[in-house]
MARDOBA-861065 format. One record per residue (C-alpha): residue number from 1; residue in one letter; x, y, z. Coordinates in steps of 0.5 Angstrom, whole numbers. Example, Ala and Ser with C-alpha at 12.3 -4.5 7.8 and 13.67 -1.06 7.14 Angstrom:
# MARDOBA-861065
   num   residuo      px      py      pz
     1         a      25      -9      16
     2         s      27      -2      14
END
This chain:
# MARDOBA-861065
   num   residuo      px      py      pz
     1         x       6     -27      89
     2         x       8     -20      87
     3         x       8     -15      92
     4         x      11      -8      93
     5         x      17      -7      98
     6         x      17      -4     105
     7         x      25      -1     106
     8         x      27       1     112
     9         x      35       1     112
    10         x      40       3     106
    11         x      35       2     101
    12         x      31       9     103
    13         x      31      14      98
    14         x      37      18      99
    15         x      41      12     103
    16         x      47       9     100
    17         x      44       2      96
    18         x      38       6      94
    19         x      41       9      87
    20         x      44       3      86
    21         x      38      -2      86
    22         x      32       2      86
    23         x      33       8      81
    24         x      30       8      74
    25         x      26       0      76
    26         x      21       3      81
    27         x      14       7      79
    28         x      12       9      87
    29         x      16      10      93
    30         x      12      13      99
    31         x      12      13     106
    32         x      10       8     110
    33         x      10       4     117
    34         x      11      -3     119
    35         x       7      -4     125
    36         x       9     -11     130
    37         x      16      -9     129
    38         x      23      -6     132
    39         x      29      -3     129
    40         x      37      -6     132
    41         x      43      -3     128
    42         x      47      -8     124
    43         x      52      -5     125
    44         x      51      -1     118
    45         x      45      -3     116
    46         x      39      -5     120
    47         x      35     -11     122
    48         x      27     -11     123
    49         x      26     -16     129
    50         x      18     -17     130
    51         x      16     -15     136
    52         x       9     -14     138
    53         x       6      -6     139
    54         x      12      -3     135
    55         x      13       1     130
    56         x      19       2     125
    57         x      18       7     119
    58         x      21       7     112
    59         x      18       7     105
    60         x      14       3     101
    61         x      16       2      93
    62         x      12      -1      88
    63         x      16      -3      82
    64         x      16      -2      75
    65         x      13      -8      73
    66         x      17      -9      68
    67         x      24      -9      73
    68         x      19     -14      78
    69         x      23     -20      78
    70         x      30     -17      76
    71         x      29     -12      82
    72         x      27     -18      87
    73         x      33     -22      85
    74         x      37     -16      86
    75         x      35     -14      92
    76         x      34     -22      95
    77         x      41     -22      93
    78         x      42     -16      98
    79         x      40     -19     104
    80         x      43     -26     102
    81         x      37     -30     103
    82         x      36     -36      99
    83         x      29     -39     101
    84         x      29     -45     105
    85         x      36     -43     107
    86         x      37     -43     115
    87         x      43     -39     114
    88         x      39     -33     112
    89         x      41     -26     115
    90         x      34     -24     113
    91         x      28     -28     112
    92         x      24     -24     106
    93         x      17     -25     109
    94         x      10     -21     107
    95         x       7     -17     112
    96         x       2     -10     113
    97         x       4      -4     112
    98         x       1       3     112
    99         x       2       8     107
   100         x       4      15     111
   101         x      -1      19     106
   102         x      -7      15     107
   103         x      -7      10     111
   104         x      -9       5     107
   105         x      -6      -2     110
   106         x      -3      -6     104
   107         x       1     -13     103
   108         x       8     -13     102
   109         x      15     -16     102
   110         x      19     -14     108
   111         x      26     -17     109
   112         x      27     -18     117
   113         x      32     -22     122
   114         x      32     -29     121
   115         x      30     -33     127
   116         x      37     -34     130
   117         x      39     -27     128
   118         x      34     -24     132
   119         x      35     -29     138
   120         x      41     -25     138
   121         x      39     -18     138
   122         x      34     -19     142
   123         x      39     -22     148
   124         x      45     -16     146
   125         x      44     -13     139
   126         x      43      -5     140
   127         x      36      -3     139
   128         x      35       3     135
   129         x      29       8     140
   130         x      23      10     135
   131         x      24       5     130
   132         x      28      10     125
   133         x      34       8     121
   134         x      35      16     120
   135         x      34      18     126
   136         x      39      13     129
   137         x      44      16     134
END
């Protein structure tokens, strides 16, 4: 299934993994929101946890189609997650997104905190408030 990508962490524009996987392979990134999610810190990078009634912001980024599968594989190797593996930090799953400019709700591929990984932020992790990687504390 080709999908555009939700990104809410180091892989939005001007945050540090964004020029090395994203720049010169994408045709649109804009802003957009997930909704039926939370933001925890990582520390370092952030995990979305599914929660329903939340809000987390980021940018949707529609590849090249040429750079399509290259760029999945680059970014599933990012987020160390292999399909089927539960050791999986990350579970890469599609979901509903909102494009900020028109409200328009598309499908596309999010990378959120595999189950045991989101046990564990929900009991201790550090919640980030207002489901903004930028504007954490």
């Amino acid at each position: 299934m080709t999908l555009p990508f939700f990104v809410y962490g180091t892989l939005r524009p001007g945050e540090p993994h964004h020029d090395a996987l994203l720049r010169g392979r994408t045709h649109i990134e804009e802003p957009a929101r997930l909704t039926g999610a939370v933001l925890y810190d990582g520390p370092g990078y952030p995990y979305a946890v599914e929660e329903p009634g939340s809000v987390v912001t980021g940018d949707l980024i529609t590849p090249l189609p040429e750079a399509y599968d290259e760029l999945l594989t680059a970014l599933d190797r990012l987020e160390e997650y292999t399909p089927g593996n539960a050791r999986n930090l990350y579970e890469r799953v599609a979901r509903e997104v909102v494009r900020d400019a028109d409200g328009a709700a598309l499908r596309a591929w999010v990378y959120v905190a595999a189950p045991a990984v989101a046990a564990r932020l929900r009991a201790r992790g550090k919640l980030i408030e207002g489901g903004d990687w930028r504007a954490r504390d």
